[in-house]
MIGULUM-106373 format. One line per field, with one value per residue: residue in one letter; x, y, z of N, C-alpha, C, O in turn. Coordinates in Angstrom, 3 decimals, decimal comma, always signed. Last residue first. Example, Ala and Ser with C-alpha at 12.3 -4.5 7.8 and 13.67 -1.06 7.14 Angstrom:
REM residues 2
r (S;A)
nX (+12,850;+13,190)
nY (-2,250;-5,690)
nZ (+7,080;+7,800)
caX (+13,670;+12,300)
caY (-1,060;-4,500)
caZ (+7,140;+7,800)
cX (+12,900;+13,200)
cY (+0,030;-3,300)
cZ (+7,870;+7,800)
oX (+13,409;+14,236)
oY (+1,138;-3,319)
oZ (+8,039;+8,465)
REM end
This chain:
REM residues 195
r (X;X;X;X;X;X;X;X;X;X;X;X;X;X;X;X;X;X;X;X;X;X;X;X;X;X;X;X;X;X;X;X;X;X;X;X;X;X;X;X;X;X;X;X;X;X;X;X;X;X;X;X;X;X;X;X;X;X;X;X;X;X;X;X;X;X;X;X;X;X;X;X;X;X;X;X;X;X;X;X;X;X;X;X;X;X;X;X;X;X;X;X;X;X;X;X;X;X;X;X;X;X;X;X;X;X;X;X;X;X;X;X;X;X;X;X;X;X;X;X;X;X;X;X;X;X;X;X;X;X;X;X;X;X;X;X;X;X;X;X;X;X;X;X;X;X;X;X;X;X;X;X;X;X;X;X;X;X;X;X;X;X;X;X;X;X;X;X;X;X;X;X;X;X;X;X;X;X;X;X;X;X;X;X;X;X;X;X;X;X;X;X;X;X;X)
nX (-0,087;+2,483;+5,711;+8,129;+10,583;+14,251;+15,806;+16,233;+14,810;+15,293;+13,819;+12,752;+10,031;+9,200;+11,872;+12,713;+15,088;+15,811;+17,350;+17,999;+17,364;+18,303;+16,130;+15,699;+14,062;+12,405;+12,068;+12,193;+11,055;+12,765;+14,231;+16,717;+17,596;+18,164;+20,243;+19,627;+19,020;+19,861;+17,546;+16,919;+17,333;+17,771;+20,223;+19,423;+18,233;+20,517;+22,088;+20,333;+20,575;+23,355;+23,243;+22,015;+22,979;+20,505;+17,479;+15,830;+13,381;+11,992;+9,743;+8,436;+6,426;+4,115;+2,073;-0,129;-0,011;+0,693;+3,267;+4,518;+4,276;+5,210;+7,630;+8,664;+7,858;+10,243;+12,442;+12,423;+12,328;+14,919;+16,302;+15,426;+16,975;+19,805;+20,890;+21,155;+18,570;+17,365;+17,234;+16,111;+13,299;+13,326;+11,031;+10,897;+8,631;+7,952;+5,680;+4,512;+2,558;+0,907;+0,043;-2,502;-2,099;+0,687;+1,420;+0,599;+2,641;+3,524;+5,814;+6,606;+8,062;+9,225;+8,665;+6,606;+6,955;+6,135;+7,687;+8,499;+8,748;+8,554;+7,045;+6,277;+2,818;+2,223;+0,100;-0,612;-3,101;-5,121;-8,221;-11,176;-12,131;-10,933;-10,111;-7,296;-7,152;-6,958;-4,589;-3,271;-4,255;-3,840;-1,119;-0,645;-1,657;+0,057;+2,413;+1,666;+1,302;+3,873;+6,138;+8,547;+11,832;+9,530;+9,497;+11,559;+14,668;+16,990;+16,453;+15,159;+16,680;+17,317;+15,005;+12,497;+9,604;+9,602;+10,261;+8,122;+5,611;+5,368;+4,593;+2,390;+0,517;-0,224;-3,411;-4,559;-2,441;-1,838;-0,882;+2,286;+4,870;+6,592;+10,149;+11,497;+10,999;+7,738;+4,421;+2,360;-1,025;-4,310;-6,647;-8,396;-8,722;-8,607;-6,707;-5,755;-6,196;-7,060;-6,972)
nY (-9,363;-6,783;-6,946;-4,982;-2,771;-3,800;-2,463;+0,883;+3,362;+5,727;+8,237;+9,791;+9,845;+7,972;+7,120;+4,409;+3,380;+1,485;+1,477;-0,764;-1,386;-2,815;-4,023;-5,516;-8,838;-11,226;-11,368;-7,897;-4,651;-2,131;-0,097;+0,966;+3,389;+3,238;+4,664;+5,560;+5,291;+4,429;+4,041;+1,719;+0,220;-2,247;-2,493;-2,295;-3,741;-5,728;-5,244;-5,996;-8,804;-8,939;-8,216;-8,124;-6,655;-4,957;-5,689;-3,616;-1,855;+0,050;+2,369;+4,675;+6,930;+7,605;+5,150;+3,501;+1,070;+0,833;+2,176;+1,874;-0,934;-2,017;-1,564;-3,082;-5,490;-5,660;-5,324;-7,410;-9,710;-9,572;-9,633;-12,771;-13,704;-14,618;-16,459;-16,379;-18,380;-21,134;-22,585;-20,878;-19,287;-15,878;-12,540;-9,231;-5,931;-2,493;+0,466;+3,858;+6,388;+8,813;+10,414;+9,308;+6,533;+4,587;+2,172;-0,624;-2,745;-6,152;-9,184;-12,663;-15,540;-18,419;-20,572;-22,994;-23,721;-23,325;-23,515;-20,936;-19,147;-20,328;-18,044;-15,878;-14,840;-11,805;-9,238;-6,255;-4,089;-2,554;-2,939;-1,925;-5,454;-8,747;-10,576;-10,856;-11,752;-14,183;-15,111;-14,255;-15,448;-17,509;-17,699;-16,668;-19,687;-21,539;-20,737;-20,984;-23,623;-24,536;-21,902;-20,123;-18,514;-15,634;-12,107;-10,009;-11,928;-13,056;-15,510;-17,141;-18,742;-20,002;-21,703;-22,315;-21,466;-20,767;-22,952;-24,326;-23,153;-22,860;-25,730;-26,195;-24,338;-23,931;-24,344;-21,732;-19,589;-15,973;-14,357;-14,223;-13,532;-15,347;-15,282;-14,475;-11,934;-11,536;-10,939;-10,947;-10,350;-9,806;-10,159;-9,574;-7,003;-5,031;-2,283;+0,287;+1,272;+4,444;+7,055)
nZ (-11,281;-12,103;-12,505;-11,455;-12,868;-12,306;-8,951;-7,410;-8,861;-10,267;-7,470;-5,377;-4,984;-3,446;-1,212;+0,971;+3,793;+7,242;+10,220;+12,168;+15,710;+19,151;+21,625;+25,214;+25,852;+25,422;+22,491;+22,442;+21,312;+19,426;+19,294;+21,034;+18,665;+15,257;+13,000;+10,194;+6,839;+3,733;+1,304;-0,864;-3,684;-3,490;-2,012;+0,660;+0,949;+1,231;+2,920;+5,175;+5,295;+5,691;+8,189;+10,958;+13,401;+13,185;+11,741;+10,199;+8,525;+5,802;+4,254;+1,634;+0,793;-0,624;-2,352;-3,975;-4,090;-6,622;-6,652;-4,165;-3,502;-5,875;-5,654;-2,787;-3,992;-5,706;-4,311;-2,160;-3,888;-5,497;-2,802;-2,112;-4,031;-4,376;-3,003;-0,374;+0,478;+0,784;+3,026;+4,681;+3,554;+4,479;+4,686;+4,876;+4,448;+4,849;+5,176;+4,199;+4,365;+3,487;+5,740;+5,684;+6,246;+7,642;+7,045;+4,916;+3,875;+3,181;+3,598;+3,173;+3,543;+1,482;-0,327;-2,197;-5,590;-7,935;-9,991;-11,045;-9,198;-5,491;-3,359;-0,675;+0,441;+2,175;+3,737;+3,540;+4,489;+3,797;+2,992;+3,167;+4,608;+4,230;+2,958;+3,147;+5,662;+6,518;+6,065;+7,963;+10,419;+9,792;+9,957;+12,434;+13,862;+13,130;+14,194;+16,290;+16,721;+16,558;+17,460;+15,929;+17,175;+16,388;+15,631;+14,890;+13,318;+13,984;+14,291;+12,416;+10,912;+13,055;+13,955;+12,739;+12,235;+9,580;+8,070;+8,192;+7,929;+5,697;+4,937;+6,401;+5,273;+3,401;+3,317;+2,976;+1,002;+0,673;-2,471;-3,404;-5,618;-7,706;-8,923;-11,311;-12,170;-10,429;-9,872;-7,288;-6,807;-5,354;-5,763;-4,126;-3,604;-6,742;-7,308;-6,620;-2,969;-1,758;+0,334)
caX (-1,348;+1,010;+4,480;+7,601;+9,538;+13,030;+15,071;+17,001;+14,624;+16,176;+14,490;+14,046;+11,058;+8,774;+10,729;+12,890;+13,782;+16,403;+16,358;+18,722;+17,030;+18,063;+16,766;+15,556;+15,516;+12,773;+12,368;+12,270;+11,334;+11,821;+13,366;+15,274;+18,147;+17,065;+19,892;+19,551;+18,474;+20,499;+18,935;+16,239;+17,037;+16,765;+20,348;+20,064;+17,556;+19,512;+22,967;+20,709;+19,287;+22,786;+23,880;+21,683;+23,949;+22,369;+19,142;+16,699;+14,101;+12,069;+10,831;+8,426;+7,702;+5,246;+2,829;+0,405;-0,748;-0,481;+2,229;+4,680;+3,942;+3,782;+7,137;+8,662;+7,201;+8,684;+11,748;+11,913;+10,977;+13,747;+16,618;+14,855;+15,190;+18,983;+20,279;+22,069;+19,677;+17,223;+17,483;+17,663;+13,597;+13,201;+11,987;+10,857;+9,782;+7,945;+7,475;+4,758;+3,678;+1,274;+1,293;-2,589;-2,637;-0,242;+1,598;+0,948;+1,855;+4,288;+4,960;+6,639;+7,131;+9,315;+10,518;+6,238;+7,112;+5,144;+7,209;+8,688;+8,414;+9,126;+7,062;+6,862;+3,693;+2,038;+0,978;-0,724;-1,553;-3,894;-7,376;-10,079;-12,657;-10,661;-11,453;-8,451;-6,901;-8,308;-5,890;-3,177;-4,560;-4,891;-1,531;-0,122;-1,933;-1,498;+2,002;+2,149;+0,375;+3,178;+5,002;+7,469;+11,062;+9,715;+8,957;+10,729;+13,545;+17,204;+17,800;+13,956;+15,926;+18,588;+15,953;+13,785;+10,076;+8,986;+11,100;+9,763;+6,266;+5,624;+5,612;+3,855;+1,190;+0,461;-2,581;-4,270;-3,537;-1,600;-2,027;+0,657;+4,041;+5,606;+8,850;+11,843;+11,438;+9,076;+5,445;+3,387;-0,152;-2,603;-6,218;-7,874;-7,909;-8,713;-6,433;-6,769;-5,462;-7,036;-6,021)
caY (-9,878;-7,764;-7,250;-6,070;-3,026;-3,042;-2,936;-0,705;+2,126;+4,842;+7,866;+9,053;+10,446;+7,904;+8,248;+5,160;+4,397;+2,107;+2,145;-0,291;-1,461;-1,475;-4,497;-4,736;-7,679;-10,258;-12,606;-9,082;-5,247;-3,531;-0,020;+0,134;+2,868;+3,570;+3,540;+5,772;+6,733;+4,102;+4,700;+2,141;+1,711;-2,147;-2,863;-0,914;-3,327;-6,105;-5,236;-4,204;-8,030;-9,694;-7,691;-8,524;-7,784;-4,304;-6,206;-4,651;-2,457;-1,153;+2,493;+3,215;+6,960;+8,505;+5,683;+4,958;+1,732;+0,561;+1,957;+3,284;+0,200;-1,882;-1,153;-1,402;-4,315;-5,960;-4,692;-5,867;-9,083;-9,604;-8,293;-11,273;-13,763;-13,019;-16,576;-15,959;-17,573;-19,955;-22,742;-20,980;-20,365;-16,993;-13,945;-10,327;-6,717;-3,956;-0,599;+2,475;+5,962;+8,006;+10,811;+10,639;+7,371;+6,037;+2,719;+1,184;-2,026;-4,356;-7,943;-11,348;-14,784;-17,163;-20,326;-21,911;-24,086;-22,874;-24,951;-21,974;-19,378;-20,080;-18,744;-16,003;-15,818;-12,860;-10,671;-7,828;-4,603;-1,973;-3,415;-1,325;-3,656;-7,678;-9,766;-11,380;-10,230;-13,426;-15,138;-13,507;-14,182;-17,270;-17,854;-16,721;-18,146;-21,608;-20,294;-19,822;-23,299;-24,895;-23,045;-20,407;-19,608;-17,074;-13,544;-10,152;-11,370;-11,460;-15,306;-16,387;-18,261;-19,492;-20,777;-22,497;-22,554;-20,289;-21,698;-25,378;-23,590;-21,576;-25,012;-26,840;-24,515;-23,529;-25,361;-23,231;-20,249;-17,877;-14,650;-14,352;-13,024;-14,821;-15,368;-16,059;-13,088;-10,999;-11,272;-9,989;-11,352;-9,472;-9,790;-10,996;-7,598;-5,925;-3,723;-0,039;+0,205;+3,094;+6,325)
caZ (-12,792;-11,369;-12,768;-11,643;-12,240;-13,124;-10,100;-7,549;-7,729;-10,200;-8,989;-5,075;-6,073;-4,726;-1,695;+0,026;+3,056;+6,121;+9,510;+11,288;+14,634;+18,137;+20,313;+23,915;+25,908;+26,734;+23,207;+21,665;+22,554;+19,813;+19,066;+21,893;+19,742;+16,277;+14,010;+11,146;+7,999;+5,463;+1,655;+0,485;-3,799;-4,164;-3,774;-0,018;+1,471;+0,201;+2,137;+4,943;+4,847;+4,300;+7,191;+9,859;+12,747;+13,054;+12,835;+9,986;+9,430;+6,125;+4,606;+1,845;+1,337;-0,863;-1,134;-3,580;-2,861;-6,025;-7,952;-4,779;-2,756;-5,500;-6,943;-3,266;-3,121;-6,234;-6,067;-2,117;-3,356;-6,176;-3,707;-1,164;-4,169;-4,852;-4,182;-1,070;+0,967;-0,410;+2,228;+4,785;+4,447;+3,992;+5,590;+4,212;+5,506;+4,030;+5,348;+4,539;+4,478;+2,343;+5,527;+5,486;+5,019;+7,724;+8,222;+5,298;+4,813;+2,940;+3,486;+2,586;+3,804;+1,723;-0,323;-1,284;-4,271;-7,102;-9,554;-12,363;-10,183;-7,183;-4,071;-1,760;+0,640;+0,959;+4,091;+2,746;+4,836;+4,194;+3,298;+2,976;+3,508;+4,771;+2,964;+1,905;+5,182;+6,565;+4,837;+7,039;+10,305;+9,759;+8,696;+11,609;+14,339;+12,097;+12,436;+16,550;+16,542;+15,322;+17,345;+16,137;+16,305;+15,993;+16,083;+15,903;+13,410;+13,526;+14,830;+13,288;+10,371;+12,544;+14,776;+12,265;+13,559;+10,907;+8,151;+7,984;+9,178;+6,523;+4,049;+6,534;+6,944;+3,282;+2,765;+4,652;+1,286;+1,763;-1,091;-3,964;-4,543;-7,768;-7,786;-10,405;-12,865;-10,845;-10,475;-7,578;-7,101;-5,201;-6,998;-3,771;-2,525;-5,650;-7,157;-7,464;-4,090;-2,030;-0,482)
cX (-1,786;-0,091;+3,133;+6,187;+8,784;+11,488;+14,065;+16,859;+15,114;+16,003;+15,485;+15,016;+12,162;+9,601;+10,592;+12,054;+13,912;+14,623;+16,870;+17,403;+17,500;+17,729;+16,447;+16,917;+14,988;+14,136;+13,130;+13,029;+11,178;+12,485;+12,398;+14,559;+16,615;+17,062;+19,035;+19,520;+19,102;+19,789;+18,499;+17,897;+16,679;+16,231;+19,158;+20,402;+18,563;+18,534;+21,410;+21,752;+19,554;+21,495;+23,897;+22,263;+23,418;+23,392;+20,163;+17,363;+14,812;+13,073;+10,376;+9,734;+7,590;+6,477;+3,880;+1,047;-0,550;-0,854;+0,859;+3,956;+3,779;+3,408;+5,576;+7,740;+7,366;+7,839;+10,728;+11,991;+11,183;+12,560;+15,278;+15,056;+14,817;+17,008;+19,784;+21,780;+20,722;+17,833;+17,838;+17,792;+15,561;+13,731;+11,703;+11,260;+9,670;+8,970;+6,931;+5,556;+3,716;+2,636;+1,535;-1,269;-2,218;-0,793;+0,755;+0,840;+1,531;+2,700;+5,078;+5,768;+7,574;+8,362;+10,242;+7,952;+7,094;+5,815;+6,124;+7,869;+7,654;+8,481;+7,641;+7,109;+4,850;+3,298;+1,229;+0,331;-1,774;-2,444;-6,351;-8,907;-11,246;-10,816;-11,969;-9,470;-7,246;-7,923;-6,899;-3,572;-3,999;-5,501;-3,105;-0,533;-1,928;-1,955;+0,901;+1,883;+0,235;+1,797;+4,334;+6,991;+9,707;+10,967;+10,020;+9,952;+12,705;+15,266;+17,547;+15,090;+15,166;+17,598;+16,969;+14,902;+11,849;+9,328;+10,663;+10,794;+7,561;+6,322;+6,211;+4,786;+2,205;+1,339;-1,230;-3,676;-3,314;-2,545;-1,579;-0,156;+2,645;+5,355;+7,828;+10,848;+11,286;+9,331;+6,567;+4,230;+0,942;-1,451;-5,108;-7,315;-7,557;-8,562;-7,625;-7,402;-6,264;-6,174;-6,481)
cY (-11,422;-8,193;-7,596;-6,166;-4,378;-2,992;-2,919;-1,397;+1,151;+4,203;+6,686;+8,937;+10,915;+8,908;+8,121;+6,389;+4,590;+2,744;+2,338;+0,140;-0,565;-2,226;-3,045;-4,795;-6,843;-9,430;-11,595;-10,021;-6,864;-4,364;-1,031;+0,511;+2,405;+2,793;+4,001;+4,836;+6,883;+5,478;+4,370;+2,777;+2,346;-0,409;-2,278;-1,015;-1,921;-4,851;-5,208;-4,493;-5,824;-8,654;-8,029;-7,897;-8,080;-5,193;-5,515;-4,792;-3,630;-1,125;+0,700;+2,596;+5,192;+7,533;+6,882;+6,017;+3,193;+1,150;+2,135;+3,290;+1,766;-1,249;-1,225;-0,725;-3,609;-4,882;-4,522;-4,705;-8,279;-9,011;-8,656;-9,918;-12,772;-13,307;-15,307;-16,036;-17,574;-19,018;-22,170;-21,427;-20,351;-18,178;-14,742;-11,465;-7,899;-4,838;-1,553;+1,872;+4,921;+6,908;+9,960;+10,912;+8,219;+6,511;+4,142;+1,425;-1,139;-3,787;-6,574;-10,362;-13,603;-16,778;-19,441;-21,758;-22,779;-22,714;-24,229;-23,642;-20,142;-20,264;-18,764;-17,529;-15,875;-13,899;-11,615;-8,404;-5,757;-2,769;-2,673;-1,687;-2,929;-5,907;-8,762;-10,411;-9,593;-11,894;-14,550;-14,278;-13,632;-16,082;-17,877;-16,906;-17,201;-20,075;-20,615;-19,458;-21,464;-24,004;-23,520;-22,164;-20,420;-17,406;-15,003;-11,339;-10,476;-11,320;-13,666;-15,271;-16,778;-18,511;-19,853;-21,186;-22,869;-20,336;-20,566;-24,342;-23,786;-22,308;-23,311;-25,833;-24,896;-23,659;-24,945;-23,958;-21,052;-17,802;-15,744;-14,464;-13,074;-14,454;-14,707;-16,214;-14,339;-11,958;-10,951;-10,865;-10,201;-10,749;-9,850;-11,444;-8,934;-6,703;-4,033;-1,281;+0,109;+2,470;+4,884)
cZ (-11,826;-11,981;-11,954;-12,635;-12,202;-12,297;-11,223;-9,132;-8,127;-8,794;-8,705;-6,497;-6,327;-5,727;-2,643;-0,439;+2,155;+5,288;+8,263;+10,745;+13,845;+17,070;+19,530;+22,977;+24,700;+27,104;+25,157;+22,677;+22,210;+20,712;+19,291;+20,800;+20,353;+17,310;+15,118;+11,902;+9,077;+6,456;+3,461;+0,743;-2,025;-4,388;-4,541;-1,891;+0,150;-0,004;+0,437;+3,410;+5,003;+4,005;+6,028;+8,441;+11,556;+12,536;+12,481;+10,965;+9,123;+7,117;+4,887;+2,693;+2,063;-0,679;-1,147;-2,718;-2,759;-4,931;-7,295;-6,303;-3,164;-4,218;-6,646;-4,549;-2,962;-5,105;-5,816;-3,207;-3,506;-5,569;-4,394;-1,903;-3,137;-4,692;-4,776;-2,454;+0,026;-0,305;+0,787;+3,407;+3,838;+4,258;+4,862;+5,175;+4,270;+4,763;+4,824;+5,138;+4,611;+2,712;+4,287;+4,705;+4,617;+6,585;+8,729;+6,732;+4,631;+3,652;+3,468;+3,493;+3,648;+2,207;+0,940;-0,276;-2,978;-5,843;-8,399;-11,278;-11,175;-8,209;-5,544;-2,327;-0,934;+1,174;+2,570;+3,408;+4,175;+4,500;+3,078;+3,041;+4,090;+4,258;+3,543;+1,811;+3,872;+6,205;+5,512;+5,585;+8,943;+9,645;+8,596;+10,265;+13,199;+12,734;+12,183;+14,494;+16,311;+15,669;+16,610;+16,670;+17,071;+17,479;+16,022;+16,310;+14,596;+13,470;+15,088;+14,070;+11,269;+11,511;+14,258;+13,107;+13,533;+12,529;+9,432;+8,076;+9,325;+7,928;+4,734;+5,989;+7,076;+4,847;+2,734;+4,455;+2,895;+1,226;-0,334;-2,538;-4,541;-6,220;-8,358;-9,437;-12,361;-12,015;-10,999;-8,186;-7,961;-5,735;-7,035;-5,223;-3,012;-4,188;-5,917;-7,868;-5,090;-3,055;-0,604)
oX (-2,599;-0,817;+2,928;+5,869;+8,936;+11,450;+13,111;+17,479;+14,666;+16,741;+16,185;+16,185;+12,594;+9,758;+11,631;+11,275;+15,027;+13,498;+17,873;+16,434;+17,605;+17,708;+15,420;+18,052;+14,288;+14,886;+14,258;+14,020;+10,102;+13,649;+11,205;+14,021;+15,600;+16,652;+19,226;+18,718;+19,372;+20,363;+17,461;+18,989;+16,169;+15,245;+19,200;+20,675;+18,271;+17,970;+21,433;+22,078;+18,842;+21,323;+24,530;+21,593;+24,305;+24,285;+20,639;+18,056;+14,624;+13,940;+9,342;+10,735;+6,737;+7,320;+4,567;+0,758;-0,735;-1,942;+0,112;+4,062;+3,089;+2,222;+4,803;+7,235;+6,403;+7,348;+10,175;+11,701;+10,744;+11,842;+14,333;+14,189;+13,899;+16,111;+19,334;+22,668;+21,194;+17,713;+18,477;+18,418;+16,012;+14,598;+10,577;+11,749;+8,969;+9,898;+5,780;+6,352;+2,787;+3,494;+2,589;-1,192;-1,634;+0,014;+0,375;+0,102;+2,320;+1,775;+6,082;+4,925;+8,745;+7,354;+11,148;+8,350;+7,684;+5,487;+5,183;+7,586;+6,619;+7,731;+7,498;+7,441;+4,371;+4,339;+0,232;+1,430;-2,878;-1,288;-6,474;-8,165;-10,527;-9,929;-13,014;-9,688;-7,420;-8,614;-7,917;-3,095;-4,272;-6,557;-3,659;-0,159;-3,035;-2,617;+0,415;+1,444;-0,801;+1,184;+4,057;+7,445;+9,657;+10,987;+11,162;+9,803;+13,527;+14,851;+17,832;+14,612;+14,782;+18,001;+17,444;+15,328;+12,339;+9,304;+11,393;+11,990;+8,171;+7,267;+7,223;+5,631;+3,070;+2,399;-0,667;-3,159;-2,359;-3,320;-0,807;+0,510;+1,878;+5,770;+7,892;+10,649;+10,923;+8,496;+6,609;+4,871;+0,740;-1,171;-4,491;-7,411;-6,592;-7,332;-7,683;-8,392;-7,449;-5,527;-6,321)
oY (-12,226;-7,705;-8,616;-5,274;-4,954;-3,208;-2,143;-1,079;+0,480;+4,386;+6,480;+9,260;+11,841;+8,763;+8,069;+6,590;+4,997;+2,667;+2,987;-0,619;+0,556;-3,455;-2,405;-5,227;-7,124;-9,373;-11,603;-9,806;-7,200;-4,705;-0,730;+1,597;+3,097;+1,637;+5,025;+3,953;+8,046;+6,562;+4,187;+2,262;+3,465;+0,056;-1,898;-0,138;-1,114;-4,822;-4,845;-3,410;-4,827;-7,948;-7,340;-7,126;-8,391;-4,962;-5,577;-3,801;-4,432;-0,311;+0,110;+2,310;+4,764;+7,297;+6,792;+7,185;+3,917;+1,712;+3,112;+4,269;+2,620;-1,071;-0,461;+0,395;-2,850;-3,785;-3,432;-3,520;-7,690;-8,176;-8,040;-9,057;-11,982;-12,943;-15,348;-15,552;-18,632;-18,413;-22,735;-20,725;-19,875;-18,265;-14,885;-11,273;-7,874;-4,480;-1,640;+2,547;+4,572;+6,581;+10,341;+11,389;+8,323;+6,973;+4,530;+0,760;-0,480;-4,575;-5,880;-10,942;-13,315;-17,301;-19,651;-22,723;-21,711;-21,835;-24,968;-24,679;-19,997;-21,224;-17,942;-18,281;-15,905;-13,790;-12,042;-7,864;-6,300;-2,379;-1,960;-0,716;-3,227;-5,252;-8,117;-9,624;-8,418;-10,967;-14,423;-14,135;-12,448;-15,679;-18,195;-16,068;-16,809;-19,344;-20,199;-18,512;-20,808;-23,686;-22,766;-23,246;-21,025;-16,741;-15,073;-11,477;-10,195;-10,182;-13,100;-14,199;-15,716;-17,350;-18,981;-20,098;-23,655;-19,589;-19,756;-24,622;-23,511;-21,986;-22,733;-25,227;-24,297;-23,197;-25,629;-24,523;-21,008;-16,895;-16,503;-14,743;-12,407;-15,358;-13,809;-17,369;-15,261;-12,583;-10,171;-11,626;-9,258;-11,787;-9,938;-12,552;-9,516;-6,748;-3,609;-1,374;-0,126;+3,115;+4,130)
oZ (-12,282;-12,847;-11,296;-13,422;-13,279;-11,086;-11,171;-10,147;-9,058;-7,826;-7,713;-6,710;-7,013;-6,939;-3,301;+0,492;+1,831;+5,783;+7,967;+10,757;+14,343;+17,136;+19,304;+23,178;+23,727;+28,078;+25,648;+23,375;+21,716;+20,922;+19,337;+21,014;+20,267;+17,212;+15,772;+11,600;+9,378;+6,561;+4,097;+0,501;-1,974;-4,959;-5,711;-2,711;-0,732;-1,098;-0,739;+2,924;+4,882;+3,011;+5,228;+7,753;+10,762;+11,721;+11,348;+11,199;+8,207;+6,797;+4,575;+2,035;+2,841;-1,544;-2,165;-2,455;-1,781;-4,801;-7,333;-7,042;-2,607;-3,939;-7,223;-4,473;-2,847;-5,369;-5,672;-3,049;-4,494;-6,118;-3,901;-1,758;-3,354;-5,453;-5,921;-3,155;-0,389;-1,370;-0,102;+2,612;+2,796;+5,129;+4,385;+6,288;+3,258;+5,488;+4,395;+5,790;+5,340;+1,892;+3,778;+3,573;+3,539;+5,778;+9,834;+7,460;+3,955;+3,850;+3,626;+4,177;+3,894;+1,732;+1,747;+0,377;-3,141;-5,045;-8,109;-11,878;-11,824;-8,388;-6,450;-1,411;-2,068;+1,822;+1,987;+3,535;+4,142;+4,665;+2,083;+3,183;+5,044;+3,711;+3,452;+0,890;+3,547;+6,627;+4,832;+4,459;+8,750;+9,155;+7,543;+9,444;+12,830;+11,997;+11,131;+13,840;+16,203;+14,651;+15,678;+16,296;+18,142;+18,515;+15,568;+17,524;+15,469;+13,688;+16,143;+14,442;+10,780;+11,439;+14,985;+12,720;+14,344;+13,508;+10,003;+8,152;+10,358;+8,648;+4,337;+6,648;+7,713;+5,271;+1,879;+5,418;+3,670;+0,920;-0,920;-1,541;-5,235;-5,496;-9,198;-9,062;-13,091;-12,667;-11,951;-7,462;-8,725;-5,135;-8,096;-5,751;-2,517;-4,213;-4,763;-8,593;-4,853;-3,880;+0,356)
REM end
């Protein structure tokens, strides 16, 4: 299973974001949400170090070049000014089986705006275009109820709570399973664009 896409080709346009590669120049701007406690509250990482995001953002421009590549890290950004709002990604998890997830995080500031429903359009639509996936699932905090509320706009039906699934800041942590299947029908949003 490959992408017909390039690696350094990935750019995901909606209405209001584009999804595009890090650049280094992107430190601050990952950081100001990285390192943001309320931000990091429901995640597996953070809140980061500064050196925890150049970690972080090194490792996901070197994915650039990465042969066969399988997992994109991208950074979300608006539209209309560039400004860097968001970290993104989608994966595969298994060839064989055609399976993926996708996750999101944004800076506080952008919350409630609909730009996370926009991503997981978008990556869903390029998980099941491009990467050719059957089955595209995503996690979430039990308390995170904004991000299961988003998860389910874009077409991911509710599976399951998965008791200790991650082990976080030294305690374990269930996780909300949510999924979709390429022939599911009627995914959330229109489709995006890549270009």
């Amino acid at each position: 299973m490959t992408s017909p896409l390039r690696p350094t080709d990935i750019r995901l346009v909606g209405d209001r974001l584009v999804l595009r590669e890090f650049a280094d120049t992107d430190l601050d701007a990952v950081h100001s949400f990285a390192a943001d406690p309320l931000v990091t509250r429901y995640t597996d990482f953070g809140p980061n170090s500064l050196d925890d995001t150049r970690a972080f953002l090194a490792e996901a421009t070197s994915q650039v070049t990465t042969p066969g590549r399988t997992h994109f890290a991208l950074a979300a950004t608006l539209a209309d000014s560039g400004e860097l709002i968001g970290s993104v990604a989608i994966g595969v998890t298994s060839a064989r089986h055609r399976q993926g997830e996708f996750g999101f995080v944004f800076h506080r500031g952008f919350w409630s705006r609909g730009y996370a429903t926009e991503t997981g359009a978008l990556l869903l639509r390029f998980g099941f275009d491009h990467l050719r996936l059957r089955r595209v699932s995503a996690t979430c905090h039990p308390d995170n109820h904004a991000s299961a509320r988003v998860l389910e706009k874009v077409g991911l039906r509710f599976e399951g709570r998965m008791r200790s699934h991650l082990f976080v800041r030294g305690s374990w942590r269930d996780s909300l399973l949510y999924a979709a299947v390429d022939d599911d029908g009627g995914v959330g949003l229109e489709r995006g664009r890549t270009g």
